[in-house]
C-alpha positions in Angstrom: -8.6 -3.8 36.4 -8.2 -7.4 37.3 -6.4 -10.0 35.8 -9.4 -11.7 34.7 -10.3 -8.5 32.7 -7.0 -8.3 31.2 -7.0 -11.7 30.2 -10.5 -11.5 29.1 -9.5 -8.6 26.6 -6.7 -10.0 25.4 -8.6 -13.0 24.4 -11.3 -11.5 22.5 -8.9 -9.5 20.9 -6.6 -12.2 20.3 -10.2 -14.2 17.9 -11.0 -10.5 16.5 -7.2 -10.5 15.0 -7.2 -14.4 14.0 -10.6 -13.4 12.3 -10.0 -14.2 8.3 -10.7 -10.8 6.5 -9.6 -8.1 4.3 -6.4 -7.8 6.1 -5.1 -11.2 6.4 -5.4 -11.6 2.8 -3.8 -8.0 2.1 -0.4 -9.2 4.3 0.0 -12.5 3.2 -0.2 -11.1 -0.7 2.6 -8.6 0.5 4.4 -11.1 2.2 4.6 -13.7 -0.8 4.9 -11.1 -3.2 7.5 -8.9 -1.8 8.8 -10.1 1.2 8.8 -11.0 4.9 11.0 -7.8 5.7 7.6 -5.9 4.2 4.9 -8.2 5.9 6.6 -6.9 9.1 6.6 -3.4 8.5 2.7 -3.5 7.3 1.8 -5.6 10.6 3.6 -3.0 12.2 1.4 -0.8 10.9 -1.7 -2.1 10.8 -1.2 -2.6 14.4 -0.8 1.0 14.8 -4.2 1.6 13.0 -6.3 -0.9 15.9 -4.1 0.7 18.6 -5.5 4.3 17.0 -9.1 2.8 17.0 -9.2 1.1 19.9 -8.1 4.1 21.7 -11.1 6.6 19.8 -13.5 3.5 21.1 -12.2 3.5 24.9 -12.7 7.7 24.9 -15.4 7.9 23.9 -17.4 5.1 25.8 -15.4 7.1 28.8 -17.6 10.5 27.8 -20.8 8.2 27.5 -19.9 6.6 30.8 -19.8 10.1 32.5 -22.6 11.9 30.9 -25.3 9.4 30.1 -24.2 5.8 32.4 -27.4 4.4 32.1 -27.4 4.1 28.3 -24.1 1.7 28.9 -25.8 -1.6 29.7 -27.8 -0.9 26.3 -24.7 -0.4 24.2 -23.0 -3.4 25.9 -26.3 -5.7 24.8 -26.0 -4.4 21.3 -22.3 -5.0 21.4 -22.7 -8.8 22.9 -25.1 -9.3 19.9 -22.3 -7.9 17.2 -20.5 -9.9 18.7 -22.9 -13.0 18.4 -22.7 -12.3 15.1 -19.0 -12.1 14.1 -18.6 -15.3 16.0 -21.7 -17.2 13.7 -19.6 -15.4 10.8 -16.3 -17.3 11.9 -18.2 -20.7 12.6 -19.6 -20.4 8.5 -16.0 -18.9 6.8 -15.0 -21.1 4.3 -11.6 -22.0 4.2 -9.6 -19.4 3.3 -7.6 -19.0 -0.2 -4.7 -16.5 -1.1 -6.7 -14.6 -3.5 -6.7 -10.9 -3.6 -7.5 -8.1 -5.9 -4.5 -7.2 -8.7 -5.5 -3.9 -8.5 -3.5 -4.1 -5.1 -0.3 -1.7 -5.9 2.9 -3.5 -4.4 4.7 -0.8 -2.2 8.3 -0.5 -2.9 9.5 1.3 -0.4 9.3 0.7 4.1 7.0 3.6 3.4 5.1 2.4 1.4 4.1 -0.7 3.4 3.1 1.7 6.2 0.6 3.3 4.7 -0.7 -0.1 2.7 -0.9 -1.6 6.3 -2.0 0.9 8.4 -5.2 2.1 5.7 -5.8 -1.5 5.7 -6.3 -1.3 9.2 -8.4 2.4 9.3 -10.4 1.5 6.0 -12.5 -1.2 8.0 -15.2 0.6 9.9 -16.2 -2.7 11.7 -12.9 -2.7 13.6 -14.2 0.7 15.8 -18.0 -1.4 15.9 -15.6 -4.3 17.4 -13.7 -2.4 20.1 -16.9 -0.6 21.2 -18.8 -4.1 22.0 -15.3 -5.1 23.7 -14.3 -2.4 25.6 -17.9 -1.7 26.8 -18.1 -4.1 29.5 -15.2 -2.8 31.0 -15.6 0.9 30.6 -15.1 2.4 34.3 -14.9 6.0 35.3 -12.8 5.0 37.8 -9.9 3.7 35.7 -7.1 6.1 34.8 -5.7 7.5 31.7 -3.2 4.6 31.7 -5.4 1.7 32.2 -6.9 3.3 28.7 -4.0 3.4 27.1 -2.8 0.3 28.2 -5.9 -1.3 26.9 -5.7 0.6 23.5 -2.0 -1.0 23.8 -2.5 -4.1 24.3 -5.0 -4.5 21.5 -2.4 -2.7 19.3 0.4 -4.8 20.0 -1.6 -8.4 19.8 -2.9 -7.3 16.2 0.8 -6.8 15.4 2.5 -10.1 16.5 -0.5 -11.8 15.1 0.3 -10.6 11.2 3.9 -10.9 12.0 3.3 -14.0 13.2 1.0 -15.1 9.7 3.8 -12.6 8.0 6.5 -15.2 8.8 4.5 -18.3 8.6 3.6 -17.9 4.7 7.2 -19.0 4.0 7.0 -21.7 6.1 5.3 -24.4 3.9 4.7 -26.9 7.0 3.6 -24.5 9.4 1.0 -22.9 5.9 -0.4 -26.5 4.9 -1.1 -27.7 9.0 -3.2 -24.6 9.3 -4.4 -24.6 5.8 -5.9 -28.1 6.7 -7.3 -27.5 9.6 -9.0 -24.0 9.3 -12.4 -25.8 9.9 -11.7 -26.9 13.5 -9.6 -23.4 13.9 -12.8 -21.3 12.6 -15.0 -23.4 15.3 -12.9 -23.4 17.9 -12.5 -19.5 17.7 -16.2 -19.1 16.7 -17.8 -21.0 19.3 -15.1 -19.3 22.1 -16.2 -16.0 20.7 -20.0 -17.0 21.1 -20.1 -18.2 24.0 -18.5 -15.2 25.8 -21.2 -13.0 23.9 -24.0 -14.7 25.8 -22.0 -14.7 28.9 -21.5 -10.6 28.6 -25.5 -10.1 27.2 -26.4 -11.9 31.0 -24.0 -10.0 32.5 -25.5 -6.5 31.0 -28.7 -7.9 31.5 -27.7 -8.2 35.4 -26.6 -4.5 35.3 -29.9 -3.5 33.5 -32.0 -4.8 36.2 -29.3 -3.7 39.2 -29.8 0.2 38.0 -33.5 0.1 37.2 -34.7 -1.9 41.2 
């Protein structure tokens, strides 16, 4: 793979973890309610669980890719378009508030903030929908069992430092309030970045469509 691809990945993976959802709200109620010690752990954790689907996503686009290629550019259309869509869903968040269910049970044990943040992670069936529109445009049958894993990896370890990152900012109260007012410009800078590389890989499958079928 090329650096471009790499950084490209990294990128889109980089939004799709900065993307306000179930989970943020899950580790920073953790964080401020036990401590950062257990953010970590659950980040940890919940890192594992993208790095788990990410992986099932790469696999089995690989086994598409080698038994029916020329369904590919249709799943990376369909994938540019979820992806359309997240980013349109980013653009029209509201600013986000710590609220979370009470029904949440506090874990008490490093245990215990395993399992909360890695079914945090598994429980959201969008996540594998995600990694299939990403990892579709770069799907080769050329690339080896490490480049796979490495890609799995990578998406793995960015969705950890992110929530260790969020983990440790909830206790610090500048750091909080700066992105606490300016959510709106983060949500449409992240939207519109996410957007516009959406249309960029629907031409670019388009391209391939038309390539295969002169």
């Amino acid at each position: 793979m090329s650096f471009f691809e790499w950084l490209t990945i990294f990128l889109v993976c980089l939004i799709g973890a900065m993307t306000p959802g179930p989970s943020l709200i899950v580790i920073i109620y953790l964080t401020n309610s036990k401590n950062f010690i257990s953010g970590f752990i659950a980040s940890l954790a919940h890192g594992f669980g993208i790095f788990v689907y990410a992986l099932i996503s790469i696999f089995s686009l690989s086994m598409i890719v080698s038994i029916l290629p020329s369904i590919i550019p249709i799943i990376q259309i369909l994938g540019a378009i979820f992806l359309i869509y997240v980013g349109s869903k980013i653009l029209l968040s509201k600013p986000f508030e710590k609220e979370v269910d009470n029904k949440i049970k506090l874990p008490k044990t490093a245990i215990e903030s395993i399992v909360l943040g890695l079914t945090t992670s598994l429980i959201n069936p969008k996540i594998l929908i995600f990694f299939t529109s990403i990892f579709s445009q770069f799907i080769n049958q050329d690339y080896s069992i490490y480049t796979k894993f490495g890609m799995a990896f990578l998406a793995g370890i960015i969705d950890s430092a992110w929530y260790i990152l969020v983990s440790y900012s909830v206790g610090i109260k500048v750091v909080e309030n700066y992105i606490r007012l300016r959510q709106k410009l983060i949500f449409l800078i992240l939207g519109s970045v996410l957007i516009f590389f959406s249309f960029y890989l629907v031409f670019k499958a388009i391209k391939y469509f038309i390539l295969i079928t002169d």
